[in-house]
C-alpha beads as a LAMMPS data file, in Angstrom:
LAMMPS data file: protein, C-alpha beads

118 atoms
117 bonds

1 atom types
1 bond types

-500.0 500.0 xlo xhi
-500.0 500.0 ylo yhi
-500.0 500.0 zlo zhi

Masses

1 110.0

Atoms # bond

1 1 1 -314.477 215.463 -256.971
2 1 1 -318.254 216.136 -257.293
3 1 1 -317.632 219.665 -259.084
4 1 1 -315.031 217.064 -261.233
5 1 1 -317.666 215.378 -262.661
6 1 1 -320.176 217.901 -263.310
7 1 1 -317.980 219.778 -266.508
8 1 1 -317.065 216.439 -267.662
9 1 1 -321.180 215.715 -267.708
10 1 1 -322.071 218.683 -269.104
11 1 1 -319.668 218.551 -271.504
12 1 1 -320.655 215.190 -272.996
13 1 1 -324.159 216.137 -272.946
14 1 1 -323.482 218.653 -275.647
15 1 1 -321.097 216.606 -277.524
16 1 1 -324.593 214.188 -277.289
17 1 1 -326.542 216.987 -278.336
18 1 1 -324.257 218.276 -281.326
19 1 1 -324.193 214.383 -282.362
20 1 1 -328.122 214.408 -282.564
21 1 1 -328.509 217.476 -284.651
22 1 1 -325.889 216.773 -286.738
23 1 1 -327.598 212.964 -287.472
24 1 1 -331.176 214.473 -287.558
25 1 1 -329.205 217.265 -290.394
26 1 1 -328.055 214.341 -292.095
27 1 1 -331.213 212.251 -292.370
28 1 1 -333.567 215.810 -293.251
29 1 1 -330.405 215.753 -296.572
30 1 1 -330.638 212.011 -296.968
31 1 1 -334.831 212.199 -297.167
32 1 1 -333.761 215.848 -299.463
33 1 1 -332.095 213.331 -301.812
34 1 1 -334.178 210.611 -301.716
35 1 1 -337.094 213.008 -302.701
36 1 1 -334.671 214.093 -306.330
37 1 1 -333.879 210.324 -307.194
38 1 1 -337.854 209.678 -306.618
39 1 1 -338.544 212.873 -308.776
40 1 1 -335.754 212.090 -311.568
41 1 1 -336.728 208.704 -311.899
42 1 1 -340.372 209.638 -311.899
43 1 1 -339.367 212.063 -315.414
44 1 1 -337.324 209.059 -316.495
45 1 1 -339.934 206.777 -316.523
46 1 1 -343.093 208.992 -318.232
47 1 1 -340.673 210.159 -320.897
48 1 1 -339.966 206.568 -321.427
49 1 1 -343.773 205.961 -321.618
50 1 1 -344.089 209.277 -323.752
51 1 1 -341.062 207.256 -326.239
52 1 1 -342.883 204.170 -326.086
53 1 1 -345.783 205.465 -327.408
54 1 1 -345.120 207.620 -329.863
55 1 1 -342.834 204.479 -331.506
56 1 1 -346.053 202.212 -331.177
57 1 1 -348.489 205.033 -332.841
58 1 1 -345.463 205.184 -335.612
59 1 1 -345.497 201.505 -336.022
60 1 1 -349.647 201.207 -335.962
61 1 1 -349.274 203.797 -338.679
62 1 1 -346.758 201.873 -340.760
63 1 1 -348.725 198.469 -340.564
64 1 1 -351.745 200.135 -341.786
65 1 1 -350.136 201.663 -344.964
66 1 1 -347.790 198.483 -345.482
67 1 1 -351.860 196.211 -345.073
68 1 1 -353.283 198.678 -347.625
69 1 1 -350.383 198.633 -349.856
70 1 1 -350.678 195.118 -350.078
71 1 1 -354.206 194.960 -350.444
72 1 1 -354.018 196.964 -353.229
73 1 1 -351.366 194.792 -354.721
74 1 1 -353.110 191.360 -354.303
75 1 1 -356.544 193.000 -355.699
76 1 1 -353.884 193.516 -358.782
77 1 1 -352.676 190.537 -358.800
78 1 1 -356.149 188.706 -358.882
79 1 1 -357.337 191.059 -361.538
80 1 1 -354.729 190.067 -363.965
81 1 1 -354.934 186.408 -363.326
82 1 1 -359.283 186.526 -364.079
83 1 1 -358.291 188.418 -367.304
84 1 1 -355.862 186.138 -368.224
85 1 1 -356.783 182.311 -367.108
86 1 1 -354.339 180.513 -369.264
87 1 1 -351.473 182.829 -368.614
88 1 1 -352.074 182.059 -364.832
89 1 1 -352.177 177.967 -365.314
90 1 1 -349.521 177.864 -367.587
91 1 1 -347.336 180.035 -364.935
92 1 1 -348.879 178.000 -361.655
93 1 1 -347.870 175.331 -363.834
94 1 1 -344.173 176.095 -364.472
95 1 1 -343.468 177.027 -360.398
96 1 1 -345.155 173.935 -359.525
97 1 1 -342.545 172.566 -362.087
98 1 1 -339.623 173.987 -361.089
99 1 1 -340.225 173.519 -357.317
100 1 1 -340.654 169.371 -357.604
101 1 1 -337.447 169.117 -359.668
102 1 1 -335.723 171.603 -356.982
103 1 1 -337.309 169.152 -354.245
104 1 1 -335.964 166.449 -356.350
105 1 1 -332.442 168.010 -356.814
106 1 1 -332.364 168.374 -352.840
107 1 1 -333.543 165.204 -352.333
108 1 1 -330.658 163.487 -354.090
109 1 1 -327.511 166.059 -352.542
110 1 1 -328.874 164.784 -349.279
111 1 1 -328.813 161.178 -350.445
112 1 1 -325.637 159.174 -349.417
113 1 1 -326.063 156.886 -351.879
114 1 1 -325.672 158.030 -355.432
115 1 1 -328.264 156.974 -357.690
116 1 1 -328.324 157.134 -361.350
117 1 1 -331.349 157.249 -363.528
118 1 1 -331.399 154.657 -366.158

Bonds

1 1 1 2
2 1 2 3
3 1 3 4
4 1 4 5
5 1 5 6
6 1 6 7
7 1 7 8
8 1 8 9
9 1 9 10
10 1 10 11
11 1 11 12
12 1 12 13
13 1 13 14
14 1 14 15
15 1 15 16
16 1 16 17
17 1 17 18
18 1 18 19
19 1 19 20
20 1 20 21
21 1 21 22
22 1 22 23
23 1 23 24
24 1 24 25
25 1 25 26
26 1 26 27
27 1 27 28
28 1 28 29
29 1 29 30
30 1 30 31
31 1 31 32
32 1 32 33
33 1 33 34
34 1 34 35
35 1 35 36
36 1 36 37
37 1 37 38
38 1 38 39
39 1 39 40
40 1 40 41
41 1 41 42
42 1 42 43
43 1 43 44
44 1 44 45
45 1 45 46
46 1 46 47
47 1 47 48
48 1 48 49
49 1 49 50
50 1 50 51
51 1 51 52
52 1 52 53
53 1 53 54
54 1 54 55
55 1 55 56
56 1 56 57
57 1 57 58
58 1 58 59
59 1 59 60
60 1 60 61
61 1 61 62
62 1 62 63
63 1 63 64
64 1 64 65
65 1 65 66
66 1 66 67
67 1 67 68
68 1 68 69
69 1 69 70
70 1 70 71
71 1 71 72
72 1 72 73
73 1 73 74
74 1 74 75
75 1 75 76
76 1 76 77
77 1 77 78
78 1 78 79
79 1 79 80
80 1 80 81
81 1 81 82
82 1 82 83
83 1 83 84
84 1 84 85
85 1 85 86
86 1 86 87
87 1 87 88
88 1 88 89
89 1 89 90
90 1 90 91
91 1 91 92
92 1 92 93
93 1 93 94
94 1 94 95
95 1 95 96
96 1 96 97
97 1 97 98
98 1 98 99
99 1 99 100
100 1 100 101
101 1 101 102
102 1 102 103
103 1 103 104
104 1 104 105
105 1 105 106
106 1 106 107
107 1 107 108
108 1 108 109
109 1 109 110
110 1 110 111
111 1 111 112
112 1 112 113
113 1 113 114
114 1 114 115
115 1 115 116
116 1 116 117
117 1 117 118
């Protein structure tokens, strides 16, 4: 029975032995893969960054021409209304004008109670 035992021993020791190569294969392919997702994600991310800031130098750039644009355009604005004081009151004037009465017609929609103006 002793000489039995001893294939049957052997025999699971490299069934044993198979199993542990087979698991250290599989965890030298499982740190193989690990190592691409790291890598991919690592190109994901700095050509995300890259993206990121070539929009924000594209937007700096736009906000600068859009401020001198407007610059210009209010230094236009206030030269017209030096050379022409009375033009300038008399049109201040007129949106001051219009915007009370448009308070005014607000002011009554909202009202529940109509009112009449005698």
């Amino acid at each position: 029975m002793a000489e039995a035992s001893k294939p049957d021993t052997s025999s699971i020791d490299d069934i044993q032995k198979a199993l542990e190569k087979q698991i250290a294969d599989l965890r030298k392919e499982v740190a193989k893969i690990n190592k691409s997702i790291s890598e991919r994600g690592a190109e994901l991310v700095a050509d995300a960054e890259d993206q990121a800031s070539g929009t924000y130098d594209s937007a700096a750039a736009r906000a600068t021409r859009t401020a001198q644009q407007l610059r210009t355009q209010a230094h236009a604005v206030s030269e017209a209304a030096r050379e022409n004081p009375g033009t300038t009151t008399a049109l201040v004037g007129m949106i001051g004008l219009l915007g009370f009465l448009a308070g005014m017609a607000v002011g009554q929609a909202m009202n529940d109670t109509p009112r009449r103006w005698y």
